[in-house]
C-alpha positions as CSV (number, residue, x, y, z in Angstrom):
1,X,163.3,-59.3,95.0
2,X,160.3,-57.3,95.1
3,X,156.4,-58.3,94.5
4,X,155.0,-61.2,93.4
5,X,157.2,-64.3,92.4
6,X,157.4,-68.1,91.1
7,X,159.9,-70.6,91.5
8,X,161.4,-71.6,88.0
9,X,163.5,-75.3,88.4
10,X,165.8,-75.5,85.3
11,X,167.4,-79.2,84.4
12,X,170.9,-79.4,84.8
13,X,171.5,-79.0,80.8
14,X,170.4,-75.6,81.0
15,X,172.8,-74.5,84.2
16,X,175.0,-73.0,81.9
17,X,172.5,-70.5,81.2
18,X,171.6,-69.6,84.4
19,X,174.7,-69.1,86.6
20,X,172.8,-68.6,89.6
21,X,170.4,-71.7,89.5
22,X,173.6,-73.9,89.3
23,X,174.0,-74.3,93.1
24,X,170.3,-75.4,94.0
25,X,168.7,-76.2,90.3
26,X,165.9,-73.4,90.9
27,X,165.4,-69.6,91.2
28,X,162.9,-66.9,92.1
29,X,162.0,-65.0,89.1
30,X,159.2,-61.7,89.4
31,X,156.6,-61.7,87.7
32,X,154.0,-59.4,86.8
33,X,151.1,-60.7,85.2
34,X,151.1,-59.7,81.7
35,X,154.8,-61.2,80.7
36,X,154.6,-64.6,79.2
37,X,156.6,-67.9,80.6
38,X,158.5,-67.9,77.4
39,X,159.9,-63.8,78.1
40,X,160.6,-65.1,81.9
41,X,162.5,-67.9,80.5
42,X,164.4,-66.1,77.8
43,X,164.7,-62.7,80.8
44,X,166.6,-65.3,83.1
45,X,169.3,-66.0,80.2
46,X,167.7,-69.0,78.4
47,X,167.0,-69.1,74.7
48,X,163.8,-70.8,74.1
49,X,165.6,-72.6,71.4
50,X,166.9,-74.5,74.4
51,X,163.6,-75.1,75.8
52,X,162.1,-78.3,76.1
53,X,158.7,-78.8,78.1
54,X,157.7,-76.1,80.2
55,X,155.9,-77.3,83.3
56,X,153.5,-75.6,85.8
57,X,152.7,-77.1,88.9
58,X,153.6,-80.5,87.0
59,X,151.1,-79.0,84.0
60,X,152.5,-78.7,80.8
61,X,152.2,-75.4,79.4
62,X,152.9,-73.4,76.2
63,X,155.5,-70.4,76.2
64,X,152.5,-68.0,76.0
65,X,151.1,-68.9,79.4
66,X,151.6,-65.9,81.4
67,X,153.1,-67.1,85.0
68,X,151.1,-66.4,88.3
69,X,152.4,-65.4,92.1
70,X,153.6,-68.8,93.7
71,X,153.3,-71.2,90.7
72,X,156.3,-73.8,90.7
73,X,157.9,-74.1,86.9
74,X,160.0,-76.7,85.7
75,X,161.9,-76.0,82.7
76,X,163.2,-78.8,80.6
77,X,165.9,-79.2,78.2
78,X,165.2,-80.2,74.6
79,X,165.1,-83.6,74.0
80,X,167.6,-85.6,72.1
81,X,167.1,-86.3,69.1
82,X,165.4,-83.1,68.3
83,X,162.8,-83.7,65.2
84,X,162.8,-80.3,63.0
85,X,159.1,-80.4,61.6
86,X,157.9,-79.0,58.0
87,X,161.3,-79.5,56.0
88,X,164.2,-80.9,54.8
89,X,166.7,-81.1,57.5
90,X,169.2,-78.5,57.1
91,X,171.0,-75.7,58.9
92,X,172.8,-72.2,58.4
93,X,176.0,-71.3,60.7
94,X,177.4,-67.8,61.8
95,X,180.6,-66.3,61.1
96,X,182.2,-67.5,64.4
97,X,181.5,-71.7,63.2
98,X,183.4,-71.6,59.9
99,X,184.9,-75.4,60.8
100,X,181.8,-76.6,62.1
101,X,180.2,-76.1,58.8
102,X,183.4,-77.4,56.9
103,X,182.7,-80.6,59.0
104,X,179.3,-81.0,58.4
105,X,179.5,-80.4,54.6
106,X,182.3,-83.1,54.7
107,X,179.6,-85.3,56.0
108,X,177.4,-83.9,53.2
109,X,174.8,-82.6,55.3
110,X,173.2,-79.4,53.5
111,X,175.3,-76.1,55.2
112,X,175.3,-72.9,54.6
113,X,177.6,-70.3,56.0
114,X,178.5,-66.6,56.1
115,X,182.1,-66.5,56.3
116,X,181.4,-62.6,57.0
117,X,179.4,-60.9,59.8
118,X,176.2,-59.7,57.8
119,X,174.6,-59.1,61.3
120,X,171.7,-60.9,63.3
121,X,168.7,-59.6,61.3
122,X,170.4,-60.5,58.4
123,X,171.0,-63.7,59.7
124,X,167.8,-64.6,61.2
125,X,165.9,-63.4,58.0
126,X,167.6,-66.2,55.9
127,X,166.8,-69.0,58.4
128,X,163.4,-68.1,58.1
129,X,163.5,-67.4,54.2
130,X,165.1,-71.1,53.5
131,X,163.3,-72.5,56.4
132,X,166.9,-73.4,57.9
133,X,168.1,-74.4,61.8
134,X,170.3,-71.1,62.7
135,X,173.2,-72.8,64.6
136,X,175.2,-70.0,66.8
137,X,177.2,-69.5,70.5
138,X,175.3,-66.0,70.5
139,X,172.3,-65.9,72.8
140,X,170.8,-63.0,71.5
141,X,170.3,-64.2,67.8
142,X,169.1,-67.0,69.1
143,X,166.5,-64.8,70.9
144,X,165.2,-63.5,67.3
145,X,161.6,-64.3,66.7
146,X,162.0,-64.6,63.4
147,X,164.3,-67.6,63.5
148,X,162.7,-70.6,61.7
149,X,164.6,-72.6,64.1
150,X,167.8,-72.3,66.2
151,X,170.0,-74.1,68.2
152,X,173.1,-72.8,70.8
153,X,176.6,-74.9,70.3
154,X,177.6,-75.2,73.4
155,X,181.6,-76.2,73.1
156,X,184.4,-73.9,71.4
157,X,185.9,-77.3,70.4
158,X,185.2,-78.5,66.8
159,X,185.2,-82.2,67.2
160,X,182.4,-81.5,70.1
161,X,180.2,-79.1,68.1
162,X,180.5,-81.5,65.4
163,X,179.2,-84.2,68.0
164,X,176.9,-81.7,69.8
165,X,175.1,-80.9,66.7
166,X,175.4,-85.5,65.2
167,X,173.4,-86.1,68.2
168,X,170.7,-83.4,69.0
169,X,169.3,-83.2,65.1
170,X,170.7,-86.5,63.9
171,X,171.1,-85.8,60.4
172,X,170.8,-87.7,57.3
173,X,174.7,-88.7,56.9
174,X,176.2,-88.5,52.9
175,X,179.9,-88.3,53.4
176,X,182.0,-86.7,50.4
177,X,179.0,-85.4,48.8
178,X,179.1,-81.8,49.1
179,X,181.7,-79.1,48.5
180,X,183.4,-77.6,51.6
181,X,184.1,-74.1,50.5
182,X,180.6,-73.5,48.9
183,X,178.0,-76.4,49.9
184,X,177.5,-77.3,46.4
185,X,177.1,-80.9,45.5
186,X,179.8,-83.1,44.0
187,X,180.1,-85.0,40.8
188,X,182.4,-87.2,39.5
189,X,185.2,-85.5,36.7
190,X,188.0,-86.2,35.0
191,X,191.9,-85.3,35.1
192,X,191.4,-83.4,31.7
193,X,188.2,-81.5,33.8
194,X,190.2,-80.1,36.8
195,X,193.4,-80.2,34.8
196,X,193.8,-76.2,35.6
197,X,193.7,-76.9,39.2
198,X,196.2,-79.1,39.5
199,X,199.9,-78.6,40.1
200,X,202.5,-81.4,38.6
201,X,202.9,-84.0,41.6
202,X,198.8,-84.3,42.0
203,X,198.6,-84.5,37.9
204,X,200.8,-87.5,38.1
205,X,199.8,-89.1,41.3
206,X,196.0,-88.8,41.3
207,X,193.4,-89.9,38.4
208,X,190.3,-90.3,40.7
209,X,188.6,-86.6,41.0
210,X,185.0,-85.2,41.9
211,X,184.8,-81.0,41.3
212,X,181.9,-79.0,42.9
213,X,178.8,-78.7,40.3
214,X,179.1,-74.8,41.7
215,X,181.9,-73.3,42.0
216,X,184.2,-75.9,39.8
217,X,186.3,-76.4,43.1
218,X,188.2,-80.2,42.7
219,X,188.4,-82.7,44.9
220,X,191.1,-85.8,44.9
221,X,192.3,-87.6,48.0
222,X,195.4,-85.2,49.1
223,X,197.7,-85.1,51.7
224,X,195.0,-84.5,54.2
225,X,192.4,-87.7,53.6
226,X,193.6,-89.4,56.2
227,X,192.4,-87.0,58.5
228,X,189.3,-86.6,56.6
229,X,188.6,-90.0,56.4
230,X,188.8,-89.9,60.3
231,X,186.3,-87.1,61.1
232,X,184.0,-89.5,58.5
233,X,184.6,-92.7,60.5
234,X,183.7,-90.9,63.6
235,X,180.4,-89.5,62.8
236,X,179.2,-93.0,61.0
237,X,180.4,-94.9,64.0
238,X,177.9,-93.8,66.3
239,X,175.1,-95.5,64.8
240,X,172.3,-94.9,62.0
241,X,171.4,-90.9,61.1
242,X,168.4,-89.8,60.1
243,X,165.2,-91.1,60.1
């Protein structure tokens, strides 16, 4: 590597980003005296959405500070639990986490979802329109400056997003409150209200309902509850949400 340089340290979290950094914990990065600490960062394959506390010579600095030849970075993870200032706690997901979000509806935590690929502008321009977290496994629209807020999921496995996600923003938990398909909330309803949607066995084995106040979808405790009830279970066992 050519002209000036620093020495960026990145915590182990962030090794995934950064395949050459995973043998030592550190690399040499150029700089040039104009880019900022934050386009170094991002330049070395690390979404600031991922960024913690950026240290300089053990001073804590901004994303704007624009790096100098020979200073020492450190370059934290984001602390767990991650507090999402200025409102209501709730999050959009891309086409590629359609379970994810089914999951976190289930646990009636406020989830929108394009079940189509409407594109990263597209994307990015409603987290910041409905002020929600942009939860995806692609770097680059986390990398969009006009995000309102983002984080990377860093399995392919559901029950670990699911887990991933419980633990970094530790959400306000309301199971079987929300609609699966469409995010809407739940209400209470009769047989005679969902009576349309319901084939003969459920008609005369079920009389306990709740439909989306949405989309009309129903809701009755089917064939699959049990495992429902266990993705439920789960998430409320590891302690109190919110806060």
């Amino acid at each position: 590597m050519n002209g000036p340089e620093i020495h960026v340290e990145f915590s182990p979290e962030l090794h995934l980003f950064v395949p050459q950094a995973r043998r030592t914990g550190a690399v040499r990065a150029a700089t040039d005296g104009v880019s900022t600490l934050g386009h170094v960062v991002e330049s070395l394959g690390v979404p600031l959405t991922e960024v913690g506390a950026l240290l300089v010579d053990g001073r804590e600095v901004l994303p704007g500070h624009v790096p100098s030849a020979g200073e020492s970075v450190t370059v934290r993870a984001v602390e767990h639990p991650q507090k999402v200032p200025g409102a209501p706690l709730r999050f959009l997901l891309d086409v590629h986490l359609g379970t994810l979000a089914r999951r976190l509806r289930l646990l009636g935590v406020d989830t929108a979802y394009e079940s189509t690929d409407i594109g990263d502008p597209a994307l990015a321009a409603r987290s910041a329109a409905e002020k929600r977290v942009m939860l995806s496994r692609d770097r680059g629209l986390l990398r969009r400056r006009e995000l309102w807020a983002g984080a990377y999921v860093y399995s392919t496995r559901p029950d670990d997003q699911l887990q991933g996600v419980l633990d970094r923003f530790r959400p306000e938990l309301r199971p079987w409150t929300r609609c699966t398909a469409c995010n809407g909330l739940l209400r209470q309803a009769t047989k005679e209200e969902v009576a349309e949607q319901l084939k003969g066995g459920t008609q005369r084995s079920y009389d306990v309902f709740a439909q989306c106040s949405a989309c009309g979808r129903a809701y009755w405790k089917g064939a699959h509850h049990e495992q429902l009830e266990a993705i439920v279970e789960r998430a409320l066992s590891r302690g109190p949400q919110g806060g």
